[in-house]
N, C-alpha and C positions, 0 to 999 in steps of 0.2 A: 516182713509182712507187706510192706509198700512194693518191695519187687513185685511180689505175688500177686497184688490190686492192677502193679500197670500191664504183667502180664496176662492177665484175665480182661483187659481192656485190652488190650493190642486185640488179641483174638479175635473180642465182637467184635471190633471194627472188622478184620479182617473177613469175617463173615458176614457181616453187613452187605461190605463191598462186594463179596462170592452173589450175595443172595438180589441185590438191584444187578447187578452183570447178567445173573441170570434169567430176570424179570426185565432187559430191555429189549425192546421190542424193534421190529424196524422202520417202514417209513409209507404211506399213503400217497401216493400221486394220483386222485381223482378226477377226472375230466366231463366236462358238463355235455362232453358229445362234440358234432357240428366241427370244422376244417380246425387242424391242428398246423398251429404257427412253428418255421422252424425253430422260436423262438420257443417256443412251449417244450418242444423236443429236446432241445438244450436244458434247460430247467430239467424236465424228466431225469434227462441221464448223467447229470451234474448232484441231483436228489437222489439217485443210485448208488453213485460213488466208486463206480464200478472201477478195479484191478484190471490187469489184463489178462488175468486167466481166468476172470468171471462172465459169466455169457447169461444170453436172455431166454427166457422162454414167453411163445405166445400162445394163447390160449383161447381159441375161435371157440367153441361150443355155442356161445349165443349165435351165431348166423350161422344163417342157410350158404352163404357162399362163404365157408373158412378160409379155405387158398386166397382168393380175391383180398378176403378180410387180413391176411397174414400177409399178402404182399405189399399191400398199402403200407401199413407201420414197418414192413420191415426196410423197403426203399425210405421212410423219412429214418428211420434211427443211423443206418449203415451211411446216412451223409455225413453222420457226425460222429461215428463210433466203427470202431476196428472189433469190437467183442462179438463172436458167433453168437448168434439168433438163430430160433429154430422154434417150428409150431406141433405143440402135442394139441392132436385132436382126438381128446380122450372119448369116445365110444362106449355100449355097454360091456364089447368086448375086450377095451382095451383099459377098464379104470381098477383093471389090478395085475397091471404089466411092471412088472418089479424096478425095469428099467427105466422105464418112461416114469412113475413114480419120485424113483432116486435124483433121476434130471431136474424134476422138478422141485424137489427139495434141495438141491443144490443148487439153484439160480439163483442170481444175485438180483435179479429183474425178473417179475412177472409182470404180464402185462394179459388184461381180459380183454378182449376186444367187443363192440357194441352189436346190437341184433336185439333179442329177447332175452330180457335179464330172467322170464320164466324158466324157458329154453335152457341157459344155462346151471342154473341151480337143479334141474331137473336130472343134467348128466352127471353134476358134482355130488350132491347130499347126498349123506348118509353111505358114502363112499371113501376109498383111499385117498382118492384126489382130492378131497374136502380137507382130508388130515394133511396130506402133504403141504398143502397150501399154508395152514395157520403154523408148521411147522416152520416152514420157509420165514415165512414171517417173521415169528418169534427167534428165530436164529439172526434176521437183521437184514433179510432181502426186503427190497419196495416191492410192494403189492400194488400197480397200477390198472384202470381200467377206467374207458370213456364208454358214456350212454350207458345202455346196460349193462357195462363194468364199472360205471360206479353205482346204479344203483343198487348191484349185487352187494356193494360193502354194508352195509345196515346188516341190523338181525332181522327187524321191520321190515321187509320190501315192499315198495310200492310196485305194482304188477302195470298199472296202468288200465286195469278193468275197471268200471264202474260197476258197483251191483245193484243199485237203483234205477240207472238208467243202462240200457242195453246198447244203446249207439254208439257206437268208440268215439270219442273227441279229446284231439291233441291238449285239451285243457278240458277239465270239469267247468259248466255252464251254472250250476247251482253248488251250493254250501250247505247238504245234507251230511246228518250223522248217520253211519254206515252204509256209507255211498263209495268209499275206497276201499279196494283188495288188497291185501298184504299175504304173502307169502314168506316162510323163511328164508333168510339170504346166507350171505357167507358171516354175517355176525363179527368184522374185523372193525367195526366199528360199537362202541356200546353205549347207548339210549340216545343214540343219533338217527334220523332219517334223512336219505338223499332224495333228490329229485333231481333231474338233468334237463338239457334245453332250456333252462328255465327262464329265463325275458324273453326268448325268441319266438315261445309256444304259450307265451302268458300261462304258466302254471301256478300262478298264486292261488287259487281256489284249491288245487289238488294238495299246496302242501297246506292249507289253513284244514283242509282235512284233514290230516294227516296231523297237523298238531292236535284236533279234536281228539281227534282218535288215541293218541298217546298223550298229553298233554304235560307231562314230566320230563318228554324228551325235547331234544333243539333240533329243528327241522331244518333243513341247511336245501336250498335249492341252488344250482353251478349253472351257468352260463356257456352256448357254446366258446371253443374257445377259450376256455378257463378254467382254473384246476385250483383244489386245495390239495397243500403239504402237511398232514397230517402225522406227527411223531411226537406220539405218546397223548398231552393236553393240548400241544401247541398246533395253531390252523395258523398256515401261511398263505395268503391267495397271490397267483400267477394269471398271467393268460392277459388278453387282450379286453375282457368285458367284465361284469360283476356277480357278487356271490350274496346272495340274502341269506341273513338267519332268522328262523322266530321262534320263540321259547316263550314260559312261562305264560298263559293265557290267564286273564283274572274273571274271575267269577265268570267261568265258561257253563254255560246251560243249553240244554235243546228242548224247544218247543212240542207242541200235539202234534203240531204236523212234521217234526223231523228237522226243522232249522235250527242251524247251529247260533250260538249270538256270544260274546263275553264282554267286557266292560274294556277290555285292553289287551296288549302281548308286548313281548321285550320285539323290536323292528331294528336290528340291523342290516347296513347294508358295505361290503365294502367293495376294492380294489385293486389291483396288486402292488402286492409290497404290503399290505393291512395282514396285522396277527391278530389273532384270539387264540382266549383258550375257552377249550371244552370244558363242560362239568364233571364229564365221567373218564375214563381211558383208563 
């Protein structure tokens, strides 16, 4: 009988271990936009882990000049890496090309590059190349992307439109509630919201919005220059400047006239080399 107990235990375990192998995920390299250090590019492809018969793919869609946009990252990666790079610029005709597909779920590195994080969700949802990508993922490749690649990591997106005020500004000027545009994004993050540029463009009001607005979730704004390492709960910050978080708002209300106001929020701020963990993943 005791055989039978440890045998019947081996197994869960066994399957335990089958079932978290199957459920790990791979790794987030998010970038706050703005001049990328060769220093940061190290970290990137160090965060990859990459083999030598694993190669990268870039992913232009957010910009209007993709080449330009794929030659830039690809001159800083190839300082420091022998692994082929190569950019699918998936089109409406091309986002159910079998091949170009397959490449993509076999990259060991994705990398979005910055433009219009509208732009790009536009070419991706509700398409092949939406699946390939979380497939990639979930198989254990890094999901990278600065400015509007990382803002695409949320479910949330911040779009960067006002709907209150119609004038574009690099930062919200007022702290209304439904004054921020969200769109769906690539969703590889869960009850997170990014913001990018963020000390360089003062976007503190956009993400105090943006906590308004979801107020469950931890709003995380990246710095040019700096990137979180995101795998699984665990945030690692890299890069040259800082990364704020705000969560939890305390007795958050909005006025008659639309002002947001709370009594408090959790205010982190840190630096590289600083971990946390998420709430959710």
């Amino acid at each position: 009988m005791k055989y039978i107990y440890r045998t019947y235990a081996f197994i869960f375990i066994l399957l335990l271990s089958a079932t978290q192998l199957m459920a790990q995920k791979g790794k987030l390299f998010i970038i706050g936009g703005g001049t990328r250090s060769p220093e940061l590019i190290q970290s990137l492809l160090e965060t990859s882990a990459m083999q030598q018969k694993d190669y990268i793919i870039v992913l232009p869609m957010a910009t209007a000049e993709p080449e330009a946009s794929f030659n830039a990252i690809k001159k800083q990666i190839t300082a420091f890496s022998k692994n082929n790079i190569a950019a699918l610029n998936f089109t409406p005709e091309q986002v159910n090309n079998k091949n170009w597909l397959d490449s993509l779920k076999g990259a060991r590195l994705i990398y979005i590059a910055g433009g219009d994080q509208s732009r790009f969700m536009k070419a991706v949802l509700h398409t092949p190349v939406y699946a390939a990508i979380h497939e990639a993922y979930q198989n254990g490749a890094t999901i990278a992307g600065t400015s509007a690649g990382a803002a695409v990591m949320s479910k949330q997106m911040i779009t960067g439109t006002q709907l209150q005020d119609s004038v574009y500004k690099e930062t919200f000027n007022k702290l209304w509630t439904g004054n921020i545009e969200f769109e769906e994004g690539m969703g590889l993050l869960d009850g997170v919201i990014i913001d990018q540029h963020f000390l360089k463009r003062s976007r503190y009001n956009r993400l105090i919005s943006a906590l308004a607005a979801y107020p469950k979730y931890e709003c995380i704004g990246i710095d040019e220059g700096t990137a979180i390492i995101v795998q699984q709960k665990k945030v690692t910050v890299a890069g040259a400047s800082q990364v704020l978080r705000i969560s939890k708002p305390k007795n958050l209300k909005v006025t008659s006239k639309n002002l947001i106001k709370l009594d408090g929020l959790e205010f982190n701020l840190y630096t590289a080399g600083d971990q946390f963990l998420l709430k959710k993943q």
